[in-house]
C-alpha positions, 0 to 999 in steps of 0.5 A, a space after each residue: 811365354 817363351 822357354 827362354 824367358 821363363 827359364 833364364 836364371 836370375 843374376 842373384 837367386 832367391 835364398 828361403 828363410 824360415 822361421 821359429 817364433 819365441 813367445 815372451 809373456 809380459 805379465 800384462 792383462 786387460 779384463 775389459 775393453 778399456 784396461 785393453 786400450 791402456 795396455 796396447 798404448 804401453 807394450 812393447 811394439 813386438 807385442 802389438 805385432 805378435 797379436 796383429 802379423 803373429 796371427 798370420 803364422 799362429 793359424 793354418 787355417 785363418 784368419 777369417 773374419 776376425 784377423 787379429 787377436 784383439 778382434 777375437 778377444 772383442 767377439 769371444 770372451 767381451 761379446 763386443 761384436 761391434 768393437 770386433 767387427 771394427 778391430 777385424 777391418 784392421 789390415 796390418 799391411 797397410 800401415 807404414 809402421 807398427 807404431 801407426 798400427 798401434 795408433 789405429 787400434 787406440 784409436 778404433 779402441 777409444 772412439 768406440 768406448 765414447 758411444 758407450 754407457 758402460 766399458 764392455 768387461 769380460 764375460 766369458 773366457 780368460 783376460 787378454 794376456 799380452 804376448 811378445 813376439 821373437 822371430 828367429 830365423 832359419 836358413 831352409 837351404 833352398 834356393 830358386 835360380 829360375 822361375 819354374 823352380 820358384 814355383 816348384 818350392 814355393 809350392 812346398 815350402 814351410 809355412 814359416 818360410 811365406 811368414 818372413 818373406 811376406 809379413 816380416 819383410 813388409 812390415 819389420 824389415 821396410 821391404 814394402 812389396 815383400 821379398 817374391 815380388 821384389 825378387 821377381 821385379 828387380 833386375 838382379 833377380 828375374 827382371 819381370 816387372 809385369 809379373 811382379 805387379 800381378 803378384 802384388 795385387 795378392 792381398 792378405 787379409 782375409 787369408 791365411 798364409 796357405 791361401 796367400 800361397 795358392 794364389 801366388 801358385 795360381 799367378 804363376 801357373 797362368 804365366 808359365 801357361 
């Protein structure tokens, strides 16, 4: 790529917001599968989004193979590892809304209980306590006006800041593509659509938000050359 491409400043520059998460416990409990598909189908859709999205900025280093809290509920304290496995293929990302998330889980939920002769209750560990999720955003006064020093602070930035402008953005805030790629497309911004679509291709699940960050790293680098 030529300098004057990569180096141009955008028309509006990209601000970073982090984040602090407040928890609100609900006193709401579930001690066995079924009491757990009672309470997903009541709470509130913060809640369905702490123990689903949340998960992403809880753990440095996951999530793994278990993705959401309902899935590692299934696996660790009910021994459910059939139900684990189903709830873990779960791609919060995929739904337009938190309600259809909530529908899918009841759904996998429900469906798995019918092939069942007893409900899976709790063996080992603590009932599954819901948890509302409170996103507070922070401004980080840090901003990019060109690609080169888009890379350069996304490669340090607080994990937080990768948390609001990839999982909130998509899925509280409507912005489908997340902030970075709509940043990079949009013509008041950088104007590269080809690049753009590159880093939409990046998808979460599977990874925490430090791997996320290092394939986003990994596109850009190969742009900059």
């Amino acid at each position: 790529m030529q300098s004057s491409v990569l180096d141009h400043e955008a028309t509006t520059p990209f601000h970073f917001i982090g984040c602090i998460e407040l928890r609100e416990m609900l006193g709401r409990k579930a001690a066995d599968v079924q009491q757990l598909m009672a309470a997903i189908e009541e709470v509130p859709l913060d809640s369905i989004y702490y123990h689903t999205h949340s998960y992403f900025l809880r753990y440095e280093h996951g999530p793994t193979l278990l993705p959401n809290d309902f899935a590692t509920w299934a696996a660790i304290s009910v021994r459910d590892r059939a139900l684990s496995e189903r709830l873990g293929l779960i791609d919060p990302f995929e739904f337009r809304d938190l309600e259809s998330l909530r529908n899918e889980v009841v759904s996998i939920i429900d469906d798995h209980l019918k092939s069942l002769w007893n409900v899976p209750r709790l063996i080992h560990g603590e009932p599954f306590e819901f948890i509302r999720s409170h996103i507070i955003e922070v401004d980080l006064a840090m901003i990019a006006n060109s690609l080169r020093e888009f890379r350069d602070l996304l490669a340090s930035l607080d994990r937080s800041s990768l948390f609001i402008h990839i999982c909130e953005a998509q899925m509280r805030k409507g912005r489908r593509a997340g902030d970075f790629v709509s940043w990079i497309e949009s013509e008041t911004g950088l104007g590269l659509p080809e690049l753009a679509g590159r880093m939409a291709t990046i998808q979460p699940l599977g990874l925490s938000l430090e791997g996320i960050r290092s394939r986003m790293l990994a596109v850009l680098d190969d742009w900059l050359g």
